[in-house]
VOBA-1610 file (N, C-alpha, C; in pm, whole numbers, padded with zeros to 5 digits, always signed):
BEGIN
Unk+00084-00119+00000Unk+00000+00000+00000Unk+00088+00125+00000Unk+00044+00198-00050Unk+00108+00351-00104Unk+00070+00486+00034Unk+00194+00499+00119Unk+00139+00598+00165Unk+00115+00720+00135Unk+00004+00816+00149Unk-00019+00937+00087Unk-00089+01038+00211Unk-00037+01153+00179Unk-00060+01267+00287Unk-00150+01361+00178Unk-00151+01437+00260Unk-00279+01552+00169Unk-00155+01657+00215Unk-00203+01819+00113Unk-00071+01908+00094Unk-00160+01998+00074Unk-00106+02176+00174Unk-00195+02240+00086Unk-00073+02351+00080Unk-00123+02408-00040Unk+00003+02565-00130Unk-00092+02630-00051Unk+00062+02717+00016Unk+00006+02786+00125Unk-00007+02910+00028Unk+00052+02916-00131Unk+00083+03053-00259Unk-00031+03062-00286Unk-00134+02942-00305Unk-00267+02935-00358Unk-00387+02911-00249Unk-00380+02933-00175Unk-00495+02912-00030Unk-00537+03037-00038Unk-00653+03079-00033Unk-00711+03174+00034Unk-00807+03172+00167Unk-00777+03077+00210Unk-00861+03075+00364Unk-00977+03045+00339Unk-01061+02992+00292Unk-01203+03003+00246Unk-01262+02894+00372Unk-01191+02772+00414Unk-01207+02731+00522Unk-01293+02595+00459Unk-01288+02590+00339Unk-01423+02479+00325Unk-01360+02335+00319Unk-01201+02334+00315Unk-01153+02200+00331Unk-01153+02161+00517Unk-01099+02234+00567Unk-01166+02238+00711Unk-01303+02211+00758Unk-01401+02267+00668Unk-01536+02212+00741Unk-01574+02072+00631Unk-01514+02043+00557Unk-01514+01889+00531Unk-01448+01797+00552Unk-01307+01807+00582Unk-01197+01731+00681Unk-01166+01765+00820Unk-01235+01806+00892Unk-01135+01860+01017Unk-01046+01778+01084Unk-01073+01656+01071Unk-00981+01578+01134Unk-00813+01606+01039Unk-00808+01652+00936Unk-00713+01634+00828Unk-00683+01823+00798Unk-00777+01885+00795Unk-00726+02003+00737Unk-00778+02095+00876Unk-00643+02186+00913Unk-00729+02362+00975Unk-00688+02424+00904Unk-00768+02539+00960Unk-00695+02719+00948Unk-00631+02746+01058Unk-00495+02778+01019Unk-00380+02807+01105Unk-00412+02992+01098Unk-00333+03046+01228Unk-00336+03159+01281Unk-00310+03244+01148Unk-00208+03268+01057Unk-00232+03305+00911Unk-00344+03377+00826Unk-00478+03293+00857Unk-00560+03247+00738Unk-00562+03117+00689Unk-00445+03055+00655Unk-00443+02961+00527Unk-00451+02825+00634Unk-00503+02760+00551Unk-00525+02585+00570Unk-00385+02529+00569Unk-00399+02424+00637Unk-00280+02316+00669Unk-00321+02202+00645Unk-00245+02114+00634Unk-00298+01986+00659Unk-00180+01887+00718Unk-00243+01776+00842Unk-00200+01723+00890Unk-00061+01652+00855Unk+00076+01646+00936Unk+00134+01600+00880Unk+00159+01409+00913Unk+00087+01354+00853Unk+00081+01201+00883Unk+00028+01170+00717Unk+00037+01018+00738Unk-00012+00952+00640Unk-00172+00928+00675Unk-00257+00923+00526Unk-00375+00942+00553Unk-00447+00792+00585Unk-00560+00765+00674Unk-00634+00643+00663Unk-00667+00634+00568Unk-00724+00526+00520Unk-00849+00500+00419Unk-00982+00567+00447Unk-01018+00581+00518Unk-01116+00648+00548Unk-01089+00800+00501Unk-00986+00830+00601Unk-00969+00978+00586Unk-00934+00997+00416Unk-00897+00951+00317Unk-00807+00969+00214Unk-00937+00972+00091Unk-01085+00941+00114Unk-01162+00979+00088Unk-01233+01152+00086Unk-01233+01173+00238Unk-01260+01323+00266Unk-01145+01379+00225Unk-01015+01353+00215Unk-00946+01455+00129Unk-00907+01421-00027Unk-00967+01339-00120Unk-00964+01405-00178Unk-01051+01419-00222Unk-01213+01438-00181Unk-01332+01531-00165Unk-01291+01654-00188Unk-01220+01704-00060Unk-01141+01826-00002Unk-01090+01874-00147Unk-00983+01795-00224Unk-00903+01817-00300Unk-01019+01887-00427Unk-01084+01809-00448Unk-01187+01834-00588Unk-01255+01958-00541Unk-01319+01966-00444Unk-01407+02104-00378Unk-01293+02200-00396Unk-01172+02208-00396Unk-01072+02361-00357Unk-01094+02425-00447Unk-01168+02555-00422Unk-01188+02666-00523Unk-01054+02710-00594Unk-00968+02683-00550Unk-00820+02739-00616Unk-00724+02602-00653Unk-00761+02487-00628Unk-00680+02397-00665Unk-00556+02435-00575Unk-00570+02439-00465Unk-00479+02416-00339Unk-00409+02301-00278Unk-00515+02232-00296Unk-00498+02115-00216Unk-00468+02014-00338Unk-00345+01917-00266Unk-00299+01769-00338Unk-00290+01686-00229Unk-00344+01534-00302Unk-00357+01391-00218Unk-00259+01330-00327Unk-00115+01313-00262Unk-00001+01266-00348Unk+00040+01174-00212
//
């Protein structure tokens, strides 16, 4: 099995917050503005909601690599 983390460009984030209210376990908003995302490898479970997360990013922020 392939481990994979979720990533977000902190160049292309604008805070919009909506990967946060669909991952929270996986994505916040750090003091900044901009989204983070956890640094671990993702469950199976979780690796669903992000890349939900990933397809929803109004800016194409977010990668599940």
């Amino acid at each position: 099995m392939i481990d994979l983390k979720a990533f977000v460009d902190k160049d292309k984030c604008i805070g919009c917050g909506l990967c946060e209210s669909l991952c929270p376990d996986i994505f916040k908003i750090e003091d900044d503005g901009l989204a983070v995302a956890i640094d671990e490898e993702l469950s199976d479970s979780d690796l669903d909601c992000a890349k939900d997360a990933e397809a929803q990013c109004p800016v194409e922020a977010i990668s599940v690599s």
